[in-house]
C-alpha positions, 0 to 999 in steps of 0.5 A: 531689423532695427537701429537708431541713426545717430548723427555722425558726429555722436560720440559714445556718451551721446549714444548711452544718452540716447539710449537711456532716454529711449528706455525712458521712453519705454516706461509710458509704453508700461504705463499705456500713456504714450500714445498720448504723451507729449513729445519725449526729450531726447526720443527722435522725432521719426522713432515717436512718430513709429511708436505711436503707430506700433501703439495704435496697430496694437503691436505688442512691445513684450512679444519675445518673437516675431511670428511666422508668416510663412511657412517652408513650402510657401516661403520656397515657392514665393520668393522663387517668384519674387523679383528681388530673387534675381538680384540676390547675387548683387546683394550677395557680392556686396553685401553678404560675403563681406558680413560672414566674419564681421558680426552682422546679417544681411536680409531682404524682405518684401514689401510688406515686411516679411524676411525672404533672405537672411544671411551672414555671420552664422553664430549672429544668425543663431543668436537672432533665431532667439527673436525669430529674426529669420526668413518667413518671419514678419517684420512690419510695424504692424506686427513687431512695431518699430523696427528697421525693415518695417518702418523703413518699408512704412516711411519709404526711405532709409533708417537707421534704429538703434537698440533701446529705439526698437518698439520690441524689447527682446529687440534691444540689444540689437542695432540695423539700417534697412532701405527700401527697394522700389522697382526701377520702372515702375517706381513700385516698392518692391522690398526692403534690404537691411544689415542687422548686428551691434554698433557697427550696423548703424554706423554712419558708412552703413547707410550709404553702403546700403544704399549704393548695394540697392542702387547697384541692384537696381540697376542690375535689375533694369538691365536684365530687364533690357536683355530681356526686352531685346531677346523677346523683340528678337524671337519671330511672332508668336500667336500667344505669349506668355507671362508670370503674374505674381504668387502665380507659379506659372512661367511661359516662353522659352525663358521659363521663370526667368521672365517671370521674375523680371516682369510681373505681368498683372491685372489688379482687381481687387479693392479697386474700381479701376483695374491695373494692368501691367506688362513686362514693366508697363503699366495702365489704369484702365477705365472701370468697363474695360476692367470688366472686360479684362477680368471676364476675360482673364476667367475664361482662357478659352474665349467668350464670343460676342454675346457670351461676353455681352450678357456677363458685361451688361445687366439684362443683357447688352447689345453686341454692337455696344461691345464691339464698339467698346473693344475697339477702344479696349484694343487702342489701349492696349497696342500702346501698351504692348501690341502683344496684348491685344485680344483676338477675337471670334471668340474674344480671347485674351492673345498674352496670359496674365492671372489677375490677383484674384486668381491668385488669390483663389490659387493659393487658397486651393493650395492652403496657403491662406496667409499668402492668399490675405496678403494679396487680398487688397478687397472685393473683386471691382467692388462697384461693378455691376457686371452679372460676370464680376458679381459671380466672380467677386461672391466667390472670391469674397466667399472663398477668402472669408471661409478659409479665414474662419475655418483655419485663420488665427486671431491675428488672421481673422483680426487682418481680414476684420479690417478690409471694408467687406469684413467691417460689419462682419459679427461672425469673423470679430466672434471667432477672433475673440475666441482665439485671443488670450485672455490678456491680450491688449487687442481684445478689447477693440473686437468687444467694442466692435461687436457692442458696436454691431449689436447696437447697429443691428440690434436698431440700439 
């Protein structure tokens, strides 16, 4: 959760003086001010700088309670999938044990700011179900304000908050240094580690002890990547390999999930004009036709042949020979990034499973789960591409997520989906989240003037 890092040197007194000018701080949070005011004396730099964001996100200072994101069945099945699940036994050893008597929490979180694990001290884990400091809870800035998980996920690095620091005032008696966890290979952020309890969670030797438990994590990561790498080199051909992708469910090979869980073999299209593909820990931006390429592709398993894929490629139709000379590029990139990768042809079929995320994205929403389907949700499917196949691909994705918002989101759902660029002008989606907020609610008055704004707009105001 959250804590204030003190120097090392602060005495007791320095840190009661932090404190009351952290509650000070709080009153031109009562007065709507601060996001305005001037720098506080005595409020840290870093802590200003996260309330402000808090305020601007619209978090909620007098929430008693984070929300839940996720729910049991989606909560097992996701981090079953997540690659900080196989180094829980690092964290375990390091972490966990020690903290059962010593009046402190250990949690993991993903990389938006949802707890996966919490565990430790039982009698603290009771006591924090007050504030639902729990797994499948959401704590990132935009949802609770500053707190340690979520501004340390937002700054990249470690911190430590402080009682009083904390932007949620049922979070106040409580202290907490978090440190982010990036991927060891790709340097993507993968998570966030925290310890949560009274004074000694912000400790000066808290800090560096979680640190060294993600660096030794990490580094616990990359090695069983390796083994592995090796125990896959060793296996004789295969004609189709296969892979995890993330959220999928589906694990291949004789490893099962376990490979799934190392590697994340993907093909990002969502919000993107430019694909990502990543394999078993590497990873290329391909150009934006062979991302079309590859999406189409990732859609069909069972193969397109020539002029199938020529004419959901090319508007009006394309010539074959255009597309085999651009297959033959499309395969340079991908024997150097993974010879496994190359697509067969006659048909053209991609010879190693990866689901895109917008199949992922269509797999959830098959499933219910909504949520986790808006957060893989980055946008529209290669939102410029002209590509008859991604068009019908990207209208049913678009379609399908904007559905499943209206029919069972909540205002904070609909409110998420309200700001990725396809909703920016969507009166229908603003309309329903104002019927579902309280007549309290500070985030009301932005949706009205959006739609007066969209009235005016469309109205030709």
């Amino acid at each position: 959760m959250t804590n204030l890092i003190l120097p090392p040197e602060a005495t007791g007194d320095e840190s009661a003086l932090t404190q009351r000018r952290a509650l000070a701080a709080h009153e031109h949070l009562e007065a709507q001010a601060f996001p305005d005011a001037p720098e506080i004396p005595g409020l840290r730099r870093l802590i200003r700088e996260s309330w402000q964001r808090s305020a601007q996100l619209k978090a909620n200072p007098d929430n008693p309670e984070a929300p839940l994101a996720l729910d049991h069945d989606e909560l097992e099945e996701y981090r079953r999938q997540h690659p900080l699940a196989s180094i829980m036994p690092v964290i375990h050893k390091l972490l966990v044990q020690p903290s059962h008597d010593s009046g402190l929490l250990v949690a993991v979180g993903d990389e938006v700011g949802r707890l996966l694990w919490v565990e430790g001290d039982p009698a603290l884990q009771r006591r924090a179900e007050g504030m639902m400091f729990v797994a499948g809870a959401d704590w990132s800035e935009a949802t609770v304000g500053t707190s340690a998980p979520g501004t340390a996920l937002a700054l990249g690095r470690g911190i430590q908050i402080s009682g009083a620091e904390h932007y949620q005032r049922s979070v106040h008696p409580w202290s907490c240094t978090a440190v982010p966890f990036h991927d060891p290979d790709s340097g993507a952020l993968l998570g966030v580690v925290d310890i949560t309890g009274k004074a000694s969670a912000v400790a000066p030797h808290t800090l560096s002890l979680v640190e060294a438990t993600v660096a030794a994590a990490q580094a616990q990561l990359r090695v069983e990547r390796l083994q592995l790498a090796a125990a896959l080199a060793s296996r004789p051909a295969r004609r189709r390999t296969t892979g995890t992708a993330p959220g999928s469910g589906r694990a291949g090979g004789a490893d099962g999930g376990k490979e799934g869980s190392l590697y994340r073999n993907s093909l990002q299209l969502l919000g993107r004009d430019q694909a990502v593909l990543s394999i078993e820990g590497r990873t290329v931006v391909l150009s934006a036709r062979h991302s079309e390429i590859l999406a189409l592709l990732s859609t069909h398993p069972d193969g397109l042949s020539a002029e199938e894929l020529s004419d959901q490629l090319y508007p009006g139709g394309g010539s074959t020979i255009t597309l085999r000379a651009e297959m033959v590029r499309l395969r340079k990139v991908l024997q150097q990034l993974n010879p496994a990768a190359v697509p067969e042809s006659r048909p053209y079929k991609l010879s190693m499973d990866f689901v895109p995320d917008s199949g992922q994205v269509l797999s959830c929403l098959q499933r219910g789960a909504h949520r986790i389907a808006l957060e893989i949700y980055r946008g529209a499917v290669l939102p410029r591409s002209e590509a008859p196949g991604v068009i019908r691909l990207r209208d049913r994705v678009s379609a399908l997520m904007r559905e499943a918002v209206l029919t069972d989101g909540s205002a904070e759902t609909l409110l998420k989906y309200a700001d990725l660029p396809e909703a920016i002008n969507d009166v229908g989606v603003r309309t329903a989240a104002l019927k579902l907020l309280p007549p309290r609610s500070p985030k009301r008055a932005a949706v009205v003037a959006d739609l007066e704004r969209l009235e005016a707009e469309l109205g030709g105001g």
